[in-house]
Phi, psi and omega in degrees: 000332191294326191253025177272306187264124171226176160206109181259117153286128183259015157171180197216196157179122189052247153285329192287126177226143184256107196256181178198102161245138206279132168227162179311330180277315178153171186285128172247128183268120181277146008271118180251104193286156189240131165253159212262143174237115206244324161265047193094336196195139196282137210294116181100315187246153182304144154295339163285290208283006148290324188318272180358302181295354185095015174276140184239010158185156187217151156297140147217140201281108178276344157267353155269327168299325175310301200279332156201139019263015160147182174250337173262016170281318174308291189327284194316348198241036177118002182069159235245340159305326205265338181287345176267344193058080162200127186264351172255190184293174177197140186240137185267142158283188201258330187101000200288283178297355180292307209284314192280006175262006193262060201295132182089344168237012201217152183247166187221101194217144175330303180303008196100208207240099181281129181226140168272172184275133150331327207256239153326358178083324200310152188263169204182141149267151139218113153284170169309334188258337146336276219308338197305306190300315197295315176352275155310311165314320184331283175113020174267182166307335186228092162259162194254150171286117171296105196242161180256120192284141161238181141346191188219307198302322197345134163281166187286358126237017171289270187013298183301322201266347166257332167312323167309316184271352174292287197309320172288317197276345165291308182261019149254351166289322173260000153257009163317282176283007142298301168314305185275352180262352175263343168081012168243114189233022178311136177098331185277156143249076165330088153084006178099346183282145150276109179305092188257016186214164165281319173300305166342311210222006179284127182311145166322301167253166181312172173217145180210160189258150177224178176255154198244134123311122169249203143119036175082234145222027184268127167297344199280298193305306167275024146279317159297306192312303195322303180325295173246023145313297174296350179279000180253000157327216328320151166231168183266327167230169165218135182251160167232127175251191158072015165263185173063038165226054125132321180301158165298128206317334210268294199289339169268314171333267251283335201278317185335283172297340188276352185258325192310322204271344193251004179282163178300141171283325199292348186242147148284162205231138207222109177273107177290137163060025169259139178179063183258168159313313189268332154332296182316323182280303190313326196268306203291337168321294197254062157054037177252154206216025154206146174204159179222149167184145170289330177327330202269307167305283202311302167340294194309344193276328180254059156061357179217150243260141151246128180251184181304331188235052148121163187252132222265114181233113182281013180274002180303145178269010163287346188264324179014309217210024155286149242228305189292165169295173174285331152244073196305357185249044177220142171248037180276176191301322174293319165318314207241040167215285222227151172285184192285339191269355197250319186274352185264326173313292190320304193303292182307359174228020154070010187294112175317339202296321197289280201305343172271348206282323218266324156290326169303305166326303223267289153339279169333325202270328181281323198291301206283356166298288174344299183319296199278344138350272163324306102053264181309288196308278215279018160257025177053038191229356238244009163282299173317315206288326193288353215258309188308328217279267183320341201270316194300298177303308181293346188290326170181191182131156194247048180275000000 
């Protein structure tokens, strides 16, 4: 048990870190990209062509899995590794940003957040001890802290005021979860069930919690947030939430770096919902070693690819009666098969076959971003190779 959750960092370069985190499902070699299963299953694709693509952890969505089918639908049928068939780790959100996009349909109270559901109308709670609970039922390796998200535009003070409540909302979140890994579960109703037993709702594997950093684009705020975040530890990761929501790219850099030298080294550091190709280089810059995003499927569903020079929309008709792959320098399974011309005929014919090949690429492509990083940093190279990486990548393409 001592050893389910570690992080040895294995080598550095400036900022830039090469890591090994241990979780109860198996080992993720950092810096890593995660992909997402927002029901369970990464959009589109099997779980062997996920393996396959080289992922070594996938997301799952706690507010879409709550509504449907439920968390005790999971809890029943084994926690959410064995209901997905997916054998490595896998870590859940809190549902925190799902609730807080639902503008016009969700109240905001100390006490959580009421939304109606997308699916049925239904009013619906999630608090901090909720989500702990749908959580643990899930049953992954990482749960996430229920936080309150603003704007990227936000003032310093809406900023202040979801930072705050993140920071109120933590330390019922870890003791919730505390509460429940300690098997004292007076009060829940897992999913509408009455819990009657400990045997019942306890996980297949350990579980561990991590914490969300808030605070905007205010350096003050998310130096507070940081602060106490850390006086409510000890955690095993730290995530930075509330970027990529709408501020400018420059201004998540700059929140980035202002963070690098004072997060624990000793932890992994998890950039929440970022994950375009150059994000990835840019953030692993400023010493971020886990990232998540829906961005490599959805894109992939609409055609369109990101290769080594720049990003692709393969329904263009200039690809008609192209020959190459969509990246001759990507080793996923679409490259090294079938050509540009094969995959803009799937689009144009409407072939579901088109929208997967092109999220398996998209996927492939972000995870060997991840590799070669890592790669780089312990070869003492990942300045040079990032810098060549981006002049490459910005050089052309036809989106």
């Amino acid at each position: 048990m001592k050893d389910a959750f570690s992080f040895e960092l294995e080598g550095t370069e400036g900022l830039a870190r090469a890591g090994r985190l241990a979780l109860p499902h198996g080992e993720v070699l950092t810096p890593a990209f995660m992909p997402v299963g927002t029901y369970g299953a990464v959009r589109g694709l099997h779980p062997t062509e996920v393996l396959d693509a080289g992922a070594q952890i996938i997301l799952g969505n706690t507010y879409h899995l709550h509504l449907r089918p439920g968390e005790a639908t999971v809890r029943s049928m084994g926690g959410l590794n064995r209901f997905a068939s997916w054998p490595r780790p896998m870590l859940t959100d809190s549902g925190g940003f799902q609730v807080f996009s639902l503008a016009g349909l969700r109240t905001i109270e100390e006490g959580g957040v009421e939304f109606t559901s997308h699916i049925d109308g239904s009013v619906r709670t999630l608090t901090p001890e909720s989500s702990m609970e749908i959580q643990w039922a899930l049953g992954a390796d990482v749960a996430m802290a229920f936080d309150h998200v603003v704007p990227g535009q936000a003032s310093w003070q809406l900023a202040e005021e979801g930072m705050e409540r993140t920071l109120r909302w933590l330390g019922r979140c870890r003791a919730r979860h505390a509460a429940l890994v300690a098997g004292r579960l007076d009060g829940w109703t897992a999913g509408g069930e009455a819990v009657s037993s400990r045997r019942a709702v306890q996980p297949s594997s350990p579980q561990t919690l991590w914490p969300i950093v808030q605070g905007g684009t205010h350096p003050d705020l998310r130096m507070r947030s940081l602060e106490g975040t850390l006086a409510r530890g000890p955690w095993t990761g730290i995530a930075i939430g509330g970027l990529s929501v709408g501020e400018p790219k420059p201004v998540m850099h700059r929140v980035l770096e202002g963070f690098a030298t004072t997060l624990p080294g000793d932890r992994p550091r998890y950039l929440m919902g970022v994950g375009f190709p150059e994000d990835l280089i840019e953030g692993i810059a400023r010493g971020v070693d886990l990232f998540d995003c829906v961005a490599a499927t959805r894109n992939g569903r609409h055609g369109s690819a990101w290769t080594s020079v720049g990003r692709v929309n393969i329904r263009k008709a200039v690809h008609r009666t192209a020959d190459e792959p969509l990246d001759p320098a990507c080793d996923c399974a679409t490259c090294s098969r079938f050509s540009r011309g094969y995959l803009r005929h799937l689009f144009v014919a409407g072939e579901m076959l088109g929208l997967r090949l092109v999220s398996l690429h998209n996927v492939r492509f972000l995870i060997r971003i991840g590799e070669r990083a890592r790669s780089a940093i312990l070869a003492g190279e990942f300045d040079r190779w990032s810098r060549e990486w981006l002049q490459l990548y910005h050089a052309r393409g036809d989106a």
